[in-house]
C-alpha positions as CSV (number, residue, x, y, z in Angstrom):
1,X,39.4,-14.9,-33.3
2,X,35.5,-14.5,-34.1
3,X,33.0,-16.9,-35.0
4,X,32.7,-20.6,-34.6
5,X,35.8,-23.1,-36.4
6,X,34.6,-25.9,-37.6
7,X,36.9,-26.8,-40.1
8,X,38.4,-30.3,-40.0
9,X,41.5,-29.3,-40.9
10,X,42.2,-27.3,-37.6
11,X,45.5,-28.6,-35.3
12,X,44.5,-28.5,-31.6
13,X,47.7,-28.5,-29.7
14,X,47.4,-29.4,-25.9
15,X,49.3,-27.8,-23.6
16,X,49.7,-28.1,-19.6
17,X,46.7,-29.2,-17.4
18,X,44.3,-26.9,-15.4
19,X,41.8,-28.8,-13.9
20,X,39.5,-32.0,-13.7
21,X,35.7,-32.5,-13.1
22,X,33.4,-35.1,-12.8
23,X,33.2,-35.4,-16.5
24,X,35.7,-33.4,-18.0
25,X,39.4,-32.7,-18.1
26,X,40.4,-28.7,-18.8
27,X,43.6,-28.2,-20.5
28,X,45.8,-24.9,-22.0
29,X,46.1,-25.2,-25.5
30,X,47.1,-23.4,-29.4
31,X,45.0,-24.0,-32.1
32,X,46.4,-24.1,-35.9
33,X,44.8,-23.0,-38.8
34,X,46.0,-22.6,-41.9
35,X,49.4,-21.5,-41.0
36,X,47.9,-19.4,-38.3
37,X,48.4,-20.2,-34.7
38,X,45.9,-19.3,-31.8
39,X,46.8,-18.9,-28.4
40,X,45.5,-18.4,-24.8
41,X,43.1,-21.2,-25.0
42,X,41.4,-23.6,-23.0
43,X,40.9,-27.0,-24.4
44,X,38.0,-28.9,-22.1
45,X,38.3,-33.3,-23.3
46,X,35.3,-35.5,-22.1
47,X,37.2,-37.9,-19.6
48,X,38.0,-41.7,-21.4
49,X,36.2,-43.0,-18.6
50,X,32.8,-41.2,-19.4
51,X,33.1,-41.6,-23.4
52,X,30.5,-44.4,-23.6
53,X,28.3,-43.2,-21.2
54,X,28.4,-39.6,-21.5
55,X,28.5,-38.5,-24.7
56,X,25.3,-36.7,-25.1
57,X,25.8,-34.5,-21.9
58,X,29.1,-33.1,-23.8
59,X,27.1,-32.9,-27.0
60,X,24.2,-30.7,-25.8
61,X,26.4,-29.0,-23.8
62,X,28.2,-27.7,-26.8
63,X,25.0,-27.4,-28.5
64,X,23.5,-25.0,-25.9
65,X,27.2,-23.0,-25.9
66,X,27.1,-22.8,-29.3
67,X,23.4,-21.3,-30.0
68,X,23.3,-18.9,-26.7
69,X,24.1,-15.4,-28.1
70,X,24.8,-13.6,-24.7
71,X,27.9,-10.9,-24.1
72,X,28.4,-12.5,-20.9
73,X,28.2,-16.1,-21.9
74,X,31.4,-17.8,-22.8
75,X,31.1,-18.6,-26.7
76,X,33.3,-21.7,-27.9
77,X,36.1,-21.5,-30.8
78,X,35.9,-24.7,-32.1
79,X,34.0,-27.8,-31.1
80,X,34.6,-31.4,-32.3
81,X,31.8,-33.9,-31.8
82,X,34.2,-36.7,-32.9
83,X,36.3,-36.2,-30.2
84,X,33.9,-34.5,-28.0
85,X,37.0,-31.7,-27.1
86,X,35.2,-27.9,-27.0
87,X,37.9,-25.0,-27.8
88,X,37.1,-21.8,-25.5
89,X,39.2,-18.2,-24.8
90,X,41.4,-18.6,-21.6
91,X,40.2,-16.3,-18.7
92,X,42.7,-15.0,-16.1
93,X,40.2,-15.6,-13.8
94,X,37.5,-17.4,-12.2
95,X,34.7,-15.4,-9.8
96,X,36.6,-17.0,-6.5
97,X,40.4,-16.3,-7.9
98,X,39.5,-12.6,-8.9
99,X,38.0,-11.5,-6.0
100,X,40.6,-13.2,-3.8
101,X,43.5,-11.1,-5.8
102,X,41.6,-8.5,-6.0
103,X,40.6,-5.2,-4.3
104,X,37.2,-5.1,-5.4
105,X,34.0,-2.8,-4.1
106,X,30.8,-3.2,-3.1
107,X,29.6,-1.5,-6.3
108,X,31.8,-3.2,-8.3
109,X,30.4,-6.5,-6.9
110,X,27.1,-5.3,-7.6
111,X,27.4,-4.8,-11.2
112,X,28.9,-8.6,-11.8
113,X,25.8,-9.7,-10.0
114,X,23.9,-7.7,-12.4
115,X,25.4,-8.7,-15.5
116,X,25.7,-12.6,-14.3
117,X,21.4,-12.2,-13.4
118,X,20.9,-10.4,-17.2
119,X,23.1,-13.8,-18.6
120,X,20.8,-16.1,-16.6
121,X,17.6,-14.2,-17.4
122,X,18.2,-14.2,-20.8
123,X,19.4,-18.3,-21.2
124,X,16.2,-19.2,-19.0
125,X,14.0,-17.0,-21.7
126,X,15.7,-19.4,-24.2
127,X,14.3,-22.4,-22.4
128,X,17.3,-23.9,-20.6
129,X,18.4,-24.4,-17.3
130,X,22.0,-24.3,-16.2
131,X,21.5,-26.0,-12.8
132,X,25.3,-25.6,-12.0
133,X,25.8,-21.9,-11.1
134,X,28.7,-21.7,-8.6
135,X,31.3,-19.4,-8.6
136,X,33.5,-21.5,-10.4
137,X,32.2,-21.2,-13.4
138,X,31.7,-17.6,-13.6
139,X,35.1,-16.6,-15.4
140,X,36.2,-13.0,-15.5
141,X,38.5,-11.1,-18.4
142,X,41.4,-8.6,-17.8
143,X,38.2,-6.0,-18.2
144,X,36.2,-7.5,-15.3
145,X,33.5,-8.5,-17.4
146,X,32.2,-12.0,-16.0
147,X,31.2,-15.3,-18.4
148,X,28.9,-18.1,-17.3
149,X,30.1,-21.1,-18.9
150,X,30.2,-24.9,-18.1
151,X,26.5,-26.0,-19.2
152,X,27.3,-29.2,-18.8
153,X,24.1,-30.2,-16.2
154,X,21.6,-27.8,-18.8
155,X,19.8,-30.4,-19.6
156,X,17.7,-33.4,-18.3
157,X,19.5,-36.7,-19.0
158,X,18.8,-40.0,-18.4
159,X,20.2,-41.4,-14.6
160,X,19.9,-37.9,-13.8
161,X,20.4,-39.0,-10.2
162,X,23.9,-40.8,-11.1
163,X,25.1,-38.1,-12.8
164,X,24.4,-35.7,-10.0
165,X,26.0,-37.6,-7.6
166,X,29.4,-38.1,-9.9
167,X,29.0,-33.9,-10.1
168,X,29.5,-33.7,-6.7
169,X,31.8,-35.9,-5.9
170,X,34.1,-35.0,-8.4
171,X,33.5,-31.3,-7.4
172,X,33.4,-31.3,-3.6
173,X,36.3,-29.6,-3.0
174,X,34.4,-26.5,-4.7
175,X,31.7,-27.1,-2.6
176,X,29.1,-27.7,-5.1
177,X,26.4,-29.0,-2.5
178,X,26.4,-25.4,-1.3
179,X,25.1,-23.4,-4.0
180,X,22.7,-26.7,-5.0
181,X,19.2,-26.1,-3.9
182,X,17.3,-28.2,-1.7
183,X,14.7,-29.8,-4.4
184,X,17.7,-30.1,-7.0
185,X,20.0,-31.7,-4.7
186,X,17.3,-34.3,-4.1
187,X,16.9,-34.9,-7.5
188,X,18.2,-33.0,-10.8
189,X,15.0,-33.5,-12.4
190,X,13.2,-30.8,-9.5
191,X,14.9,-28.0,-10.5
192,X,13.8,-25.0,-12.2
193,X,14.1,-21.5,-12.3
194,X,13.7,-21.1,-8.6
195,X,16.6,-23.4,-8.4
196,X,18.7,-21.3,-10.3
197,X,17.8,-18.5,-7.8
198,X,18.7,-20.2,-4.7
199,X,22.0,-20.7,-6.7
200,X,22.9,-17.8,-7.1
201,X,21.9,-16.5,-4.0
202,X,24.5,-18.3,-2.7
203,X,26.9,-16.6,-5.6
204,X,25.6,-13.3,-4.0
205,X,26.6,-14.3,-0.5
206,X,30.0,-15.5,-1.6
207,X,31.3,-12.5,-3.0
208,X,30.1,-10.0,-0.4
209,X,31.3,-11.6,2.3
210,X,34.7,-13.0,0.0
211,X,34.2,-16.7,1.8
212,X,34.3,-19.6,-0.7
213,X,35.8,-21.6,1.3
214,X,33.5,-22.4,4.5
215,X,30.6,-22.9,2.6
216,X,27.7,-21.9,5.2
217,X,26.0,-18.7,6.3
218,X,28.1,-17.6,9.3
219,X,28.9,-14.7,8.0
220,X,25.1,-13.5,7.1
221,X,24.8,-11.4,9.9
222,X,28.2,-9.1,8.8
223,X,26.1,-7.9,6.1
224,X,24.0,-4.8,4.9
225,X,20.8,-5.3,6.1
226,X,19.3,-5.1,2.6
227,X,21.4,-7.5,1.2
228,X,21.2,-9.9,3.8
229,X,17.3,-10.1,3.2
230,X,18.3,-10.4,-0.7
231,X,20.2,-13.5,0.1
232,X,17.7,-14.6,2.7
233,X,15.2,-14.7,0.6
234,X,16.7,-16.4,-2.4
235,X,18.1,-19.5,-0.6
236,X,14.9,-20.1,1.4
237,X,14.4,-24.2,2.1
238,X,10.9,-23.7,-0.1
239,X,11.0,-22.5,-3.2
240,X,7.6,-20.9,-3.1
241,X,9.4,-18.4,-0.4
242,X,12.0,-17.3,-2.8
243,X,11.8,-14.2,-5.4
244,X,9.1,-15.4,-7.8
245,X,11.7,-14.9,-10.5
246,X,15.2,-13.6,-11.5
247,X,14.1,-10.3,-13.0
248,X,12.4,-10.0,-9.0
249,X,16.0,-10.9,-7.9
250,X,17.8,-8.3,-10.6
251,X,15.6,-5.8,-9.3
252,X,16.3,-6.3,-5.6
253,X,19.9,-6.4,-6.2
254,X,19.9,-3.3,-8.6
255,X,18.0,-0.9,-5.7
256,X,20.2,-2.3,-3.4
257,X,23.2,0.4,-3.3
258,X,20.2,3.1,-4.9
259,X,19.7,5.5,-2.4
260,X,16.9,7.2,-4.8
261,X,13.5,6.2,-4.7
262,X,12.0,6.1,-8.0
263,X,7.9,7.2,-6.6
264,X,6.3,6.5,-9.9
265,X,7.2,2.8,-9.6
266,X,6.1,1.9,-6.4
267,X,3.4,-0.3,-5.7
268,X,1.0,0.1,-2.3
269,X,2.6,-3.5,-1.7
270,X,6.0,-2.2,-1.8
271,X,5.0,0.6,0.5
272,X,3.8,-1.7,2.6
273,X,6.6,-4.2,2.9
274,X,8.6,-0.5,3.0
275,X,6.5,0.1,6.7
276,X,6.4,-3.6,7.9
277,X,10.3,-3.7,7.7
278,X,9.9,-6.2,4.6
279,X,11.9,-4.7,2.1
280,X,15.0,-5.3,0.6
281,X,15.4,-1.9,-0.9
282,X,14.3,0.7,1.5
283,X,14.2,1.1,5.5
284,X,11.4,2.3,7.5
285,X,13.3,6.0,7.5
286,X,12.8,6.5,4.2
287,X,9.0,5.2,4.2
288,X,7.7,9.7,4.3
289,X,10.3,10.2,1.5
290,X,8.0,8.5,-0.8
291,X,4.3,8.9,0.9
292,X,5.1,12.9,1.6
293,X,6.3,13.5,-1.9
294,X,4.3,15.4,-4.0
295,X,4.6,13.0,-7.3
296,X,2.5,10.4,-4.6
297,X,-0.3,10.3,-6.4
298,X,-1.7,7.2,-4.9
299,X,-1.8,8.6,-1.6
300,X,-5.7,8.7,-1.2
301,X,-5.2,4.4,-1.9
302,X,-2.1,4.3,0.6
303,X,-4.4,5.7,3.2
304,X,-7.3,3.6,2.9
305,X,-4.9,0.3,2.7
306,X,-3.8,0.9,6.4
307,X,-5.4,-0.3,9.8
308,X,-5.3,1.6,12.7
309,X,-1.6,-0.2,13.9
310,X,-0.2,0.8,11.3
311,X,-1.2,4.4,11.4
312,X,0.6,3.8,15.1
313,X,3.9,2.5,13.1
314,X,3.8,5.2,11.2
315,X,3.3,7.8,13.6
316,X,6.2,6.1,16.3
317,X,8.5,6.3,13.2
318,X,8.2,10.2,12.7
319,X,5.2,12.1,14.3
320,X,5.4,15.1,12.5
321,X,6.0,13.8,9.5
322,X,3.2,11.0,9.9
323,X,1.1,14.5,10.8
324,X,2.2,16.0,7.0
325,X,0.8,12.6,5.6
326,X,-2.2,13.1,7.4
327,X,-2.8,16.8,6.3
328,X,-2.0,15.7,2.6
329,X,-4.2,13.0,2.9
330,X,-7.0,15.2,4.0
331,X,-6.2,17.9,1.0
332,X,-6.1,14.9,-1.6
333,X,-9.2,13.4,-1.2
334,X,-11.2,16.8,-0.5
335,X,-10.1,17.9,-4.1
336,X,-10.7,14.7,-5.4
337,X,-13.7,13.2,-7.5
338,X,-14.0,9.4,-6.6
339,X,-16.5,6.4,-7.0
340,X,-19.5,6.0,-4.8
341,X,-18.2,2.6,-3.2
342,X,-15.1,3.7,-2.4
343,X,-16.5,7.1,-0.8
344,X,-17.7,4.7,1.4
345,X,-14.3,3.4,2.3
346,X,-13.0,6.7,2.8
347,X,-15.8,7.4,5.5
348,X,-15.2,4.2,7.4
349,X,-11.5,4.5,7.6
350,X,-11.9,8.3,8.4
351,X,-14.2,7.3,11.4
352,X,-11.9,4.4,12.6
353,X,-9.0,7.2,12.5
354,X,-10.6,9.8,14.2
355,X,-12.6,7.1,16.9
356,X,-8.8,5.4,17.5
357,X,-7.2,8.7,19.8
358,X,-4.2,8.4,17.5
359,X,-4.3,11.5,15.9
360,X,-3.5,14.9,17.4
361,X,-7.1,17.9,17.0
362,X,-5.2,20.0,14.3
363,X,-4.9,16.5,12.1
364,X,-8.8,15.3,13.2
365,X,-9.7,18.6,12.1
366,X,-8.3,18.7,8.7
367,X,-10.0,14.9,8.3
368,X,-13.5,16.1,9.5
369,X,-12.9,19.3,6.7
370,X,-12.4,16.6,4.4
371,X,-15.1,14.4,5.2
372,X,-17.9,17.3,5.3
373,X,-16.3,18.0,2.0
374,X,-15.7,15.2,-0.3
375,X,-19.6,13.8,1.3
376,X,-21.4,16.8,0.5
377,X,-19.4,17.3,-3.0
378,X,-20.6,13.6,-4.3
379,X,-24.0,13.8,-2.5
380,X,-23.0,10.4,-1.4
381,X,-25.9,10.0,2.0
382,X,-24.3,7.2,3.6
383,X,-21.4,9.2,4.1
384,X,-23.2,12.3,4.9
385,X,-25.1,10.4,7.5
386,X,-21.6,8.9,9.1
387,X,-20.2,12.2,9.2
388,X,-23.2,14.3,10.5
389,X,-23.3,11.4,13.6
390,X,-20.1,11.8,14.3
391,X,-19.8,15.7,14.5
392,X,-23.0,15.6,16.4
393,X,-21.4,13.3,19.1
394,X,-18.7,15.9,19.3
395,X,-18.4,17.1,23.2
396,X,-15.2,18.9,23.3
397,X,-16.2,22.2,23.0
398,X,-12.6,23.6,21.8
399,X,-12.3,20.9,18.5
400,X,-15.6,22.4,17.5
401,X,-14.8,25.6,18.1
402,X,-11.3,25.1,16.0
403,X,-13.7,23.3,13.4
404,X,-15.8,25.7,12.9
405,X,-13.2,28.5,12.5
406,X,-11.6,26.3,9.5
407,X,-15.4,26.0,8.3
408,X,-16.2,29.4,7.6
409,X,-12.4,30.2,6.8
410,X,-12.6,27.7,3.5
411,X,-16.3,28.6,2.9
412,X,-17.6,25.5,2.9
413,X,-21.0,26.4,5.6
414,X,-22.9,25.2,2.5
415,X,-21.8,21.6,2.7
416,X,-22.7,21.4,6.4
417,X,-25.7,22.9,6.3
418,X,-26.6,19.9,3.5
419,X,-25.1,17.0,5.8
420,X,-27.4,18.6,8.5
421,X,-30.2,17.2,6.2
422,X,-29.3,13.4,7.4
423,X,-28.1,13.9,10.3
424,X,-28.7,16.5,12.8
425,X,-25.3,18.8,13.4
426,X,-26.9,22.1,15.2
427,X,-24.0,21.9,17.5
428,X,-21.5,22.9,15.0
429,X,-24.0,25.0,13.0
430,X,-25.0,26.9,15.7
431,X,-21.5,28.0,16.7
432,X,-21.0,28.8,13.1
433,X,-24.6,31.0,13.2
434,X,-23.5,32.6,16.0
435,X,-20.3,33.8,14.6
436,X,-19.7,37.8,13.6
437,X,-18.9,37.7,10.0
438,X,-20.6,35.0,8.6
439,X,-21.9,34.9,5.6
440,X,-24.4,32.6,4.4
C-alpha cells in the first residue's frame, strides 16, 4: 500500500495486542477499504487514560511521521486525529529481537548503524529532535533494512518533566534511562543534538556487544579498540566531550572496519590524534602509511607541527621508517618555494631537530642539505645566519666530512659559499676547497 489513507470511510480492524507504553497501546490489525482488505499492520491507540491530557504529543507525533520523507523512517498508512490511532506496516523485528535471532556480523552491524545515523542526520536537518532513540524503536524488515519510528518525545511539550518521568516508568523494563543522556534525563527540555548522540552511542554499544539486557558498560572493554573509543566518546557525562555532531559520529563509525586510508582527506589534526593514540579510525602502526606516502603533500606542514617528543614517538614506533619521513621531509622542502615567515619556522624547528640528538648523521645530513638549500634559494638572511652558526659550531670532523661529500655531489657549493656571507662557515668550505675535483 503506498501513500498516506485518509479517507473516512476506511475500517480499521484490531487484532491481538503487542505491546504497551507510557502513552500508547500497540495492537495487530487489517485495514478495509473499499472492499479491499490490508493486512500485517500495526495499529498504535493513545491510551484512554492519556486522551485529555495528551493529545497534542500523539498529534505532532503523527505530524512529524507524516512529513519526514526518509527510506529508513517508518511512514504511517493511515492516521486519524479523531481517534488519535496511527496505522503503520508490521515489522518482524525490532533492533534487540533481530539481533538476538539472528546471526549477524560486524559489518553487517556496521551498515545499520550507518543507515540509522543517515535517518537521524537527515530528521535533525529538518529541525526535530527525536529524544527517544533506543533500540526498541529501531524496527527491521525481512530485508534487514532498519526504521526509526516512535516520535512520540520529538517535541517540547508542556510538563516536559511529567511526561518524561511517565516515559520511563512505563518503559523501564526496556531500560530507557540507559540510552537517556545525562542533561536530557535531567530535564527533556536540555536535549539537543548531542543528546541524540549519546543515544545512540549507547545503540552502538548494544549491538556490538548483543547486551540489551544489563544495561551498563561492562562489556566495553571486549571490544575493538576503535569502536570502544567511538562509544567512549559519544556517551561522555559532558556533552561538549562528545562528537561535535552526528555526521563526526557517521564518519567515525564508517572508517571504523576501513582498513584504507584515504591521504587526500586527512587533516594535520587527524595525523595528530593518529600519533597521540587519539583516534578512532587508525592505530599508531599505520601513522608512516599516510606520512611516507607519496600523495602526502602536506608533509613540509606535518613536520613543522611536531615538537621534539613527538619526533621521539615517532621514531620508538618505527626507526627506519621515522628515518624515510625525515629524508622526505628534507627533499620536500629543499624543492619547495615557501613564504618568508614560514622559512623561518622551518629553520627553528630544523635547529631544535638537529640540537635534540634524536636523529641519526645520515638524516642530520640530509636536514643541513636542506637548510643550506631552501635559505640560500629564498635569500631569506635570518635563516642563512641560523644555518651558517650552526655548521660553523660543527666539531665532528666525520659529519662534515659526509656533508661536504653530499655538497659537491648535488652541486650546491654555490649556496654555501652565499650563507658564508652571514655567517662565517670556512670549516665546511675549506674541506670542500681542499677537495680534488671540485669545481667552482
Amino acid at each position: 500500500m503506498e501513500g498516506l489513507l485518509m479517507e473516512s470511510t476506511i475500517k480499521i480492524i484490531e487484532g491481538k495486542f503487542i505491546d504497551e507504553g507510557g502513552f500508547s497501546t500497540i495492537y495487530e490489525c487489517e485495514l478495509e477499504r473499499n472492499g479491499e482488505l490490508y493486512t500485517n499492520l500495526v495499529m498504535k491507540k493513545l491510551n484512554n487514560t492519556h486522551k485529555n491530557i495528551m493529545p497534542h504529543r500523539f498529534e505532532r507525533e503523527i505530524r512529524y511521521m507524516t512529513q519526514l520523507e526518509h527510506k529508513n523512517i517508518v511512514k504511517p498508512i493511515y492516521v486519524d486525529y479523531n481517534e488519535d490511532i496511527i496505522v503503520m506496516p508490521k515489522f518482524k523485528y525490532n533492533l534487540v529481537t533481530f539481533i538476538e535471532n539472528n546471526s549477524v556480523d560486524d559489518i553487517n552491524k556496521q551498515e545499520l548503524i550507518l543507515k540509522i545515523l543517515d535517518a537521524i542526520e537527515y530528521y535533525l536537518s529538518e529541525g526535530i529532535l527525536h529524544r527517544d532513540l533506543k533500540p526498541q524503536n529501531i524496527l527491521i524488515d525481512e530485508k534487514n533494512e532498519p526504521y526509526l519510528t516512535d516520535f512520540g518525545l520529538s517535541s517540547k511539550l508542556e510538563g516536559v518533566k511529567t511526561q518524561l518521568s511517565l516515559t520511563k516508568t512505563g518503559t523501564s523494563r526496556w531500560g530507557t534511562n540507559f540510552y537517556t543522556s545525562p542533561e536530557q534525563f535531567e530535564d527533556l527540555k536540555n536535549a539537543d543534538e548531542k543528546s541524540e548522540i549519546f543515544s545512540i552511542g549507547r545503540v552502538v554499544y548494544s549491538i556490538f556487544t548483543e547486551d540489551f539486557r544489563a544495561f551498563d558498560m561492562a562489556h566495553l572493554d571486549k571490544l575493538d579498540s576503535k569502536l570502544k573509543y567511538i562509544i567512549e566518546k559519544s556517551t561522555k557525562p559532558n556533552r561538549k566531550d562528545r562528537f561535535a555532531n552526528v555526521n563526526e559520529l557517521k564518519k567515525a563509525i564508517n572508517n571504523t572496519f576501513n582498513t584504507e586510508i584515504s591521504i587526500d582527506e586527512m587533516e594535520i589534526d587527524d595525523i595528530l590524534e593518529i600519533l597521540e593514540g587519539n583516534s578512532s579510525t587508525h592505530s599508531k602502526d599505520e601513522i608512516f602509511t599516510i606520512i611516507n606516502n607519496t600523495d602526502f603533500v602536506q608533509i613540509d606542514t606535518f613536520f613543522t607541527s611536531l615538537d621534539n617528543d613527538k619526533h621521539k614517538t615517532l621514531m620508538n614506533i618505527n626507526k627506519n621508517e621515522y628515518n624515510k619521513f625525515i629524508d622526505n621531509t628534507a627533499k620536500s622542502i629543499k624543492n619547495s618555494s615557501f613564504i618568508f615567515s614560514y622559512i623561518d619556522t622551518i629553520s627553528n624547528k630544523y635547529l631544535s631537530l638537529l640540537d635534540s640528538n634524536i636523529i641519526e648523521i645520515e638524516q642530520q645530513i640530509n636536514l643541513l642539505v636542506s637548510f643550506i638549500t631552501v635559505s640560500s634559494y629564498h635569500n631569506r638572511f635570518y635563516a642563512m645566519r641560523k644555518c651558517g652558526k650552526y655548521i660553523n659550531n660543527i666539531t665532528d670532523t666525520f659529519l662534515l666530512e659526509e656533508l661536504k661529500d653530499i655538497i659537491i655531489k648535488e652541486s650546491i657549493v654555490f649556496e654555501c659559499q652565499k650563507i658564508n656571507e652571514y655567517y662565517n662557515i670556512s670549516n665546511l668550505l675549506d674541506l670542500i676547497n681542499s677537495s680534488k675535483g671540485v669545481h667552482e
